[in-house]
ZALUMVEX-831042 format. One line per field, with one value per residue: residue number from 1; y, x, z of N, C-alpha, C in turn. Coordinates in steps of 0.1 Angstrom, whole numbers. Layout:
% ZALUMVEX-831042
nr = NUM,... .
n.py = Y,... .
n.px = X,... .
n.pz = Z,... .
ca.py = Y,... .
ca.px = X,... .
ca.pz = Z,... .
c.py = Y,... .
c.px = X,... .
c.pz = Z,... .
% end
This chain:
% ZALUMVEX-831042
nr = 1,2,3,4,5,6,7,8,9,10,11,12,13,14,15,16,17,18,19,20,21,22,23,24,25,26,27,28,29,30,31,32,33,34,35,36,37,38,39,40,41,42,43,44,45,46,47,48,49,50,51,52,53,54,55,56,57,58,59,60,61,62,63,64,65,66,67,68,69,70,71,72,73,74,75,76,77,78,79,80,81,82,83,84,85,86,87,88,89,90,91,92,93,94,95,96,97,98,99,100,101,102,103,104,105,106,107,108,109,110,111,112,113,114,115,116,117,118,119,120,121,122,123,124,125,126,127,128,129,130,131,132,133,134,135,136,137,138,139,140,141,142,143,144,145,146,147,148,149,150,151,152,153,154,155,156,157,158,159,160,161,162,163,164,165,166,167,168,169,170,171,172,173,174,175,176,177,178,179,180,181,182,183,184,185,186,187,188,189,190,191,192,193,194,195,196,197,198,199,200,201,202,203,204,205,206,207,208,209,210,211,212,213,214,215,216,217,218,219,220,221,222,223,224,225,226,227,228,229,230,231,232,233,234,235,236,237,238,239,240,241,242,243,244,245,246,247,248,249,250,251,252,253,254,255,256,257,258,259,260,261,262,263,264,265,266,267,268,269,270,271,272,273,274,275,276,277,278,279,280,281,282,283,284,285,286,287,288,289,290,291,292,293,294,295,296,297,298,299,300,301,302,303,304,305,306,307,308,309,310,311,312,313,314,315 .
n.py = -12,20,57,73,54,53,50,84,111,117,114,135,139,126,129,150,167,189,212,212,236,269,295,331,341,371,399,410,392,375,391,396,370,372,388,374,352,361,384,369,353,370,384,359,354,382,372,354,377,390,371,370,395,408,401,373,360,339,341,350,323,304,317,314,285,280,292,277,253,252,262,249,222,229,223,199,178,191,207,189,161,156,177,173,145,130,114,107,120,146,166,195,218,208,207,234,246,236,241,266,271,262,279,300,297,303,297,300,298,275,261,267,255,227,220,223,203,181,181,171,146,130,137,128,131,131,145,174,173,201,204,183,174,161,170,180,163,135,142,154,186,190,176,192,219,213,207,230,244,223,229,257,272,266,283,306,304,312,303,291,261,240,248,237,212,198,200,201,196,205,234,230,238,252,266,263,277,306,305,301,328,346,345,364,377,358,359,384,381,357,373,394,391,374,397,411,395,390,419,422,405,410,435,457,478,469,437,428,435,417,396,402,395,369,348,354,365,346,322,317,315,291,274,275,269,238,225,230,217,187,189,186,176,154,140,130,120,99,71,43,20,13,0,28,48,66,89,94,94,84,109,111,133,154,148,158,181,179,170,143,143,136,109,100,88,62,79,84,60,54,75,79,70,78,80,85,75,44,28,6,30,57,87,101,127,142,118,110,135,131,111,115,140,115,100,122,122,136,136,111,77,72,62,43,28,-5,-38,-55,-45,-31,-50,-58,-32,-36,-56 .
n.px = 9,5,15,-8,-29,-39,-65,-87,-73,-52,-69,-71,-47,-44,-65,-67,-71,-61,-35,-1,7,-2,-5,15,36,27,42,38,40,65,80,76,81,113,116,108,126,152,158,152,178,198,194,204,229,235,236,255,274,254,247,270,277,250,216,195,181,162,135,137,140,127,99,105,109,85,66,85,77,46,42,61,48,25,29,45,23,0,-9,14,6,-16,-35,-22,-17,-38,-38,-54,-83,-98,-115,-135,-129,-98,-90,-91,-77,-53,-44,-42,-17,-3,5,16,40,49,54,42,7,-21,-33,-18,5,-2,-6,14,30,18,21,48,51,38,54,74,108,113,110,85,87,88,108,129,164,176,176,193,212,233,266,288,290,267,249,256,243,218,208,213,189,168,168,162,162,139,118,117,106,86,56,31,19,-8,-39,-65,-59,-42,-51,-80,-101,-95,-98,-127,-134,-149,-138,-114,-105,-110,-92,-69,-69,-67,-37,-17,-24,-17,11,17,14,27,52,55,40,59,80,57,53,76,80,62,68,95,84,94,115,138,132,114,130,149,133,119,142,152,132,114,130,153,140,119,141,151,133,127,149,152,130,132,154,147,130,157,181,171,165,187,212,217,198,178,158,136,113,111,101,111,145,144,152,161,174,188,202,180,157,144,147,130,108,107,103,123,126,124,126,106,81,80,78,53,34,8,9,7,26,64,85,91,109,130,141,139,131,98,83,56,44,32,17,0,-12,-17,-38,-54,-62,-76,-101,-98,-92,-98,-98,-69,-41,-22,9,11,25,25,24,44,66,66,72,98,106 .
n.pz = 0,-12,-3,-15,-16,9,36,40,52,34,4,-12,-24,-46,-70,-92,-125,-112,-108,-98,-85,-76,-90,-79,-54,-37,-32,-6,6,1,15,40,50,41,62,86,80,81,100,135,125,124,148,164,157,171,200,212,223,233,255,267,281,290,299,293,316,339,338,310,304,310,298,273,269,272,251,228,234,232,205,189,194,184,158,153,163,160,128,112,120,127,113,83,81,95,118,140,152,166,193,186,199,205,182,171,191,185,155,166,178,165,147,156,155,133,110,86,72,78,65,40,53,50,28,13,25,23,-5,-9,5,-15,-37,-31,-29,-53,-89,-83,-53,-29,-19,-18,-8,-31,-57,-77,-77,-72,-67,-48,-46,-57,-40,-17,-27,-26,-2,10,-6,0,27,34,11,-8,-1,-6,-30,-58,-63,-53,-33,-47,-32,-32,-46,-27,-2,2,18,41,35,36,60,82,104,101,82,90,110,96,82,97,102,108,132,147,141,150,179,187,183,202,222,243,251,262,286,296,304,322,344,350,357,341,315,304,310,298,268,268,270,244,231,238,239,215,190,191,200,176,156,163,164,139,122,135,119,95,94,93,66,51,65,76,51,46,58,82,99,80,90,80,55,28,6,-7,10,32,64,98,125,150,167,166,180,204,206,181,186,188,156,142,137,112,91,99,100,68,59,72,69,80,111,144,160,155,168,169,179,203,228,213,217,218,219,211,203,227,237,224,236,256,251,236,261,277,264,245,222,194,181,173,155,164,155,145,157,136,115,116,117,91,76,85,71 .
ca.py = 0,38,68,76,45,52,62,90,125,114,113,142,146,112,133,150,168,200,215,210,248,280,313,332,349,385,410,411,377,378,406,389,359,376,397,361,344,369,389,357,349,384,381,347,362,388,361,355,393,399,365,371,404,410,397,358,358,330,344,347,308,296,324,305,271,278,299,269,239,252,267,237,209,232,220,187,176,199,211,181,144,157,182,173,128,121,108,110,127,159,175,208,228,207,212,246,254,227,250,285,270,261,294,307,292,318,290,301,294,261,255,264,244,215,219,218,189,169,182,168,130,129,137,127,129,131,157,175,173,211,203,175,178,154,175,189,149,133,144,168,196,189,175,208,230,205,206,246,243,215,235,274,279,263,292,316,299,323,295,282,247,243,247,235,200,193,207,207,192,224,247,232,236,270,270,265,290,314,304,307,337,353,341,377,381,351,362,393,375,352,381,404,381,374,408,415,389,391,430,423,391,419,451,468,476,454,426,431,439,404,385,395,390,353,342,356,359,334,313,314,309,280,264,271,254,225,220,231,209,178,186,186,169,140,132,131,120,91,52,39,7,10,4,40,47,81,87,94,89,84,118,111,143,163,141,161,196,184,166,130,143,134,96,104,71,57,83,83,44,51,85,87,65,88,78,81,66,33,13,11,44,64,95,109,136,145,110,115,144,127,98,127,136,104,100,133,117,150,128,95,71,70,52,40,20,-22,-46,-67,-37,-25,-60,-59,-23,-36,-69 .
ca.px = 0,11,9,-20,-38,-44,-81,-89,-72,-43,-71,-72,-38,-47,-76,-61,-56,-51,-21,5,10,-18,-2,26,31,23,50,40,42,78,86,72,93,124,122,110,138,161,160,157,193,207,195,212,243,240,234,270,280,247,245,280,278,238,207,193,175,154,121,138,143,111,91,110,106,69,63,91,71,39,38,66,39,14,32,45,13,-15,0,18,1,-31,-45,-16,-19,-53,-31,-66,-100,-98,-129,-138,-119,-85,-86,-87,-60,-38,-45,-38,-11,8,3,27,58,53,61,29,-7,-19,-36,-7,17,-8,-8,31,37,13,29,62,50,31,66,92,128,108,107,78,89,91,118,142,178,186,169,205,219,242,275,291,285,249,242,253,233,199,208,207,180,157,170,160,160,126,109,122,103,74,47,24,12,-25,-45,-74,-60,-40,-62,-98,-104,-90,-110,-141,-135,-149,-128,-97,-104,-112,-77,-57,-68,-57,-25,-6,-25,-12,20,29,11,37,65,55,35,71,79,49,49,87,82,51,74,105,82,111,122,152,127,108,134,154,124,117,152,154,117,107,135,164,131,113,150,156,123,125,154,147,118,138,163,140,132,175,187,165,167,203,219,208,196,166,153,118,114,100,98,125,156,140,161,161,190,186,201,173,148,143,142,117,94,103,101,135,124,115,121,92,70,74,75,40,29,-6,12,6,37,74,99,85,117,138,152,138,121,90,74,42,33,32,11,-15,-17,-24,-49,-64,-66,-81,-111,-104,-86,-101,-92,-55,-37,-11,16,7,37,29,27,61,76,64,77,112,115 .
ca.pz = 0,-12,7,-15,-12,20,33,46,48,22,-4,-17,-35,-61,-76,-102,-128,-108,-110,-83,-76,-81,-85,-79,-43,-36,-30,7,11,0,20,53,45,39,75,97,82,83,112,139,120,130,163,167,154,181,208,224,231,246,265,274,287,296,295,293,329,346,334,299,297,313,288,254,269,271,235,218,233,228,192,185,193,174,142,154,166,150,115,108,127,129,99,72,79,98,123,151,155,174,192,180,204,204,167,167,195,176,143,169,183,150,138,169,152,124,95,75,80,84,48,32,55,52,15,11,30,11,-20,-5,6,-27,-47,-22,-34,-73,-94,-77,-43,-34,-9,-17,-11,-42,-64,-81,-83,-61,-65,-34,-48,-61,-23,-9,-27,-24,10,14,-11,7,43,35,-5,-10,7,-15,-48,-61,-70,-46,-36,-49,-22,-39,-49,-13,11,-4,36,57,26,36,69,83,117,98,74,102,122,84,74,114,106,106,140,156,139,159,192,191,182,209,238,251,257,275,297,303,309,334,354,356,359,335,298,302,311,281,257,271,265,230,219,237,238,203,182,195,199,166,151,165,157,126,116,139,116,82,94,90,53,49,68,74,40,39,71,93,98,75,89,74,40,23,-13,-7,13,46,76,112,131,165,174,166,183,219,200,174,196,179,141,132,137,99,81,101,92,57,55,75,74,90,119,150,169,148,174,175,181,216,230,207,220,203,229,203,207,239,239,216,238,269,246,240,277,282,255,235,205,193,168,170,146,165,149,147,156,126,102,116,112,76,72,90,64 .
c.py = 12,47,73,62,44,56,71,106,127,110,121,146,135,120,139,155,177,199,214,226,256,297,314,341,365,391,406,402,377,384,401,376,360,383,384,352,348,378,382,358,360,386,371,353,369,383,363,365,396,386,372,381,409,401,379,354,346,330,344,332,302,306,314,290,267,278,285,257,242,254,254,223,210,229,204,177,179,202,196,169,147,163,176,153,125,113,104,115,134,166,186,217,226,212,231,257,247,244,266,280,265,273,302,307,302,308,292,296,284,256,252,256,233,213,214,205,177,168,173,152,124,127,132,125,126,142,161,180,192,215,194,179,172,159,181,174,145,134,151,175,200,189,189,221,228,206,221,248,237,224,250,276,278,276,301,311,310,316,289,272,251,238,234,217,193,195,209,204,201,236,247,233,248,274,271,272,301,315,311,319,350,351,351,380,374,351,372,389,367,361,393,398,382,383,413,409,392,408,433,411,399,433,463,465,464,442,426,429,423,397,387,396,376,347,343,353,352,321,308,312,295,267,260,266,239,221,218,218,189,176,187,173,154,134,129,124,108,74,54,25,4,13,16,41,60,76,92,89,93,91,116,118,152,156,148,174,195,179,152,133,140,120,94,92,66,64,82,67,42,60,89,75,77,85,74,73,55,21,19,24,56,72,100,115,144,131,107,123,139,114,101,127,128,99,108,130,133,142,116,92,72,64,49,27,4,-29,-54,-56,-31,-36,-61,-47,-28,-45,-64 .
c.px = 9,8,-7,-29,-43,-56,-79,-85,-63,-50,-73,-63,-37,-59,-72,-69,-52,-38,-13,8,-3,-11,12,26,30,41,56,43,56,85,85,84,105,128,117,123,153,166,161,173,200,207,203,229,251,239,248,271,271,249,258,277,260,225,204,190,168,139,123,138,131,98,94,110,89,63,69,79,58,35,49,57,27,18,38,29,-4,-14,0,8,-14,-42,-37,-17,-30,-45,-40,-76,-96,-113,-127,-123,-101,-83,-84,-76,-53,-36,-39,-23,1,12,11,35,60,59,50,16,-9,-21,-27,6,13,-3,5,34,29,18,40,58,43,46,78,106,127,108,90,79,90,100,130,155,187,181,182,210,225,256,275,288,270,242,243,244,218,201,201,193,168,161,158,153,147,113,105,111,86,64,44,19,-2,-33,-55,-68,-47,-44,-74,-105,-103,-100,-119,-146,-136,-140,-114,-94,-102,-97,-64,-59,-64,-45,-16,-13,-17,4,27,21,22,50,63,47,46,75,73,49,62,85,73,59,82,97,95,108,127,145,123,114,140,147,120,126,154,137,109,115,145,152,125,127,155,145,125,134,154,135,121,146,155,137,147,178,184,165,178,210,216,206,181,162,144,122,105,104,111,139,154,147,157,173,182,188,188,158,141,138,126,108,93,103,111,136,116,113,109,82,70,73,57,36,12,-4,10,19,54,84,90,98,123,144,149,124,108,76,54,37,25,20,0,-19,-20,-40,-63,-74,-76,-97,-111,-100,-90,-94,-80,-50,-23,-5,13,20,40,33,43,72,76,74,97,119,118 .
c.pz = 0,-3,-4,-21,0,22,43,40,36,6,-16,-31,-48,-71,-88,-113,-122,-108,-97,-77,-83,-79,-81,-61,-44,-31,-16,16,14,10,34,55,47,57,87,92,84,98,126,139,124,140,172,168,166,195,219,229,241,257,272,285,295,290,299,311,328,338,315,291,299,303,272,259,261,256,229,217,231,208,188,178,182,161,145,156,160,139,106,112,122,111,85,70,87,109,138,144,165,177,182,183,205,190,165,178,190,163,150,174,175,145,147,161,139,107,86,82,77,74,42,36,56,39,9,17,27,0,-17,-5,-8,-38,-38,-28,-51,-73,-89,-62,-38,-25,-7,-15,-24,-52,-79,-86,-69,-57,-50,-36,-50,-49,-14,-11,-29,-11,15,5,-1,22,43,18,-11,-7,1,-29,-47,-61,-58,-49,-37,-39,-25,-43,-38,1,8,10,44,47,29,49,77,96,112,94,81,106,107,80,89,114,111,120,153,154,154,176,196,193,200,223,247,258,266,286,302,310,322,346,358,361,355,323,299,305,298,267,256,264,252,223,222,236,224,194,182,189,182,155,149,162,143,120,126,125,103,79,86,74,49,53,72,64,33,46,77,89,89,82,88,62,35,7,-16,3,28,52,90,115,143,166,176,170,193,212,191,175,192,167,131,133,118,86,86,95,80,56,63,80,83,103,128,164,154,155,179,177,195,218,224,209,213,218,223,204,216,245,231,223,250,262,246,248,283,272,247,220,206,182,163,163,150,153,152,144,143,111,107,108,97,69,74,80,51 .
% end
């Protein structure tokens, strides 16, 4: 069985013939784009001098734990497991803080980061793909610049995925629409929340200003290549011991940061699995949290991983 012979939410992108992209982006799009992925990186940059010398308090680390692991999970969890592979059943209301709480991490709104990442398991490591790293060939040189490509470069491309033939499910779905089209609200909530709370925990500027250079932009830096990293480096780097149809790999290191998502041979060898680290040792904290969930009867119909379909996946 294919990723699109699956039933359910994976049915959409076999329908066909839509086109795999719709349009070109807007100006402001671009322009948005360019100052979240950019500015973050200059803040990083300026990181040592100030840790060295000021800044990086108590209240600044427990504020960016909070913002990382919540708006994190919102894309491990809600984004990705949940709206993009059918990976559960979500009431009403988890579903739409999954969907608000994705929308923190500042990587786009939820349609369009649903829509891309179907595009991507649909083409994996094929022409199509709108993120491969082998997309150049496999020489060194080819791999280095599919790498910075599949890492960052992808972002940059003018041509959107078609909403309309990988998401016609979140289109018809008036809470999501609702949540995607607030994205620029839940944008600067995420950018500036930190600040406030850090400047109301210190009662000062210097609390404030701390918190929204480590809680907002240290923070939304480091998410977002944790998450970039995954389209790179997971498909480059690492153990396979599931058979998948691409180059998916299992990096341990990035397992604790990305909540479990660098367990990524599993998922693609069995994307609407709702658990990736299914072998010894191997952390996976989003499963975790959907198996709270479960518990809490706000998520049904789990699709946890089945011992005999792994052994099959492992032979």
């Amino acid at each position: 069985m294919t990723l699109l012979d699956r039933p359910g939410i994976e049915q959409p992108v076999a329908r066909g013939p839509k086109p795999a992209t719709e349009g070109r982006k807007r100006r402001g799009e671009q322009l948005m784009l360019y100052v979240f992925v950019i500015v973050p990186f200059v803040a990083v940059l300026a990181a040592i001098p100030v840790a060295w010398g000021w800044g990086l308090g108590w209240s600044d680390l427990v504020i960016a734990f909070v913002f990382y692991n919540v708006s994190g999970l919102g894309i491990t969890v809600g984004y990705h497991r949940y709206f993009t592979h059918g990976s559960f059943k979500a009431n009403r209301g988890l579903k739409i803080a999954m969907a608000v709480a994705g929308s923190l991490a500042v990587e786009g709104p939820v349609i369009r980061w649903v829509a891309d990442h179907r595009r991507h398991h649909a083409f994996s490591d094929r022409e199509g793909d709108p993120h491969s790293p082998w997309r150049y060939g496999e020489s060194v040189p080819a791999l280095a610049r599919g790498l910075f490509f599949a890492h960052i470069g992808w972002l940059f491309d003018v041509e959107h995925t078609n909403r309309q033939r990988f998401a016609p499910d979140l289109l018809a779905d008036r809470d999501i629409v609702r949540v995607d089209r607030l994205f620029p609200v839940f944008t600067l909530v995420s950018v500036f929340a930190p600040a406030l709370v850090g400047g109301l925990v210190t009662w000062s500027w210097t609390g404030a200003l701390s918190a929204f250079f480590w809680a907002s932009l240290v923070r939304i830096w480091l998410l977002h290549h944790v998450t970039w990293s995954i389209n790179s480096i997971c498909h480059t780097i690492g153990e396979r011991p599931f058979a998948a149809r691409d180059k998916s790999a299992n990096f341990w290191p990035l397992a604790l940061l990305s909540f479990g998502e660098s367990w990524h041979n599993m998922h693609h060898a069995d994307p609407t699995a709702a658990r990736h680290g299914v072998l010894r040792g191997q952390l996976d904290i989003s499963a975790r949290v959907i198996w709270t969930f479960e518990k809490l009867r706000w998520a049904t119909e789990v699709r946890w991983p089945k011992p005999e379909r792994l052994a099959r996946l492992r032979a």
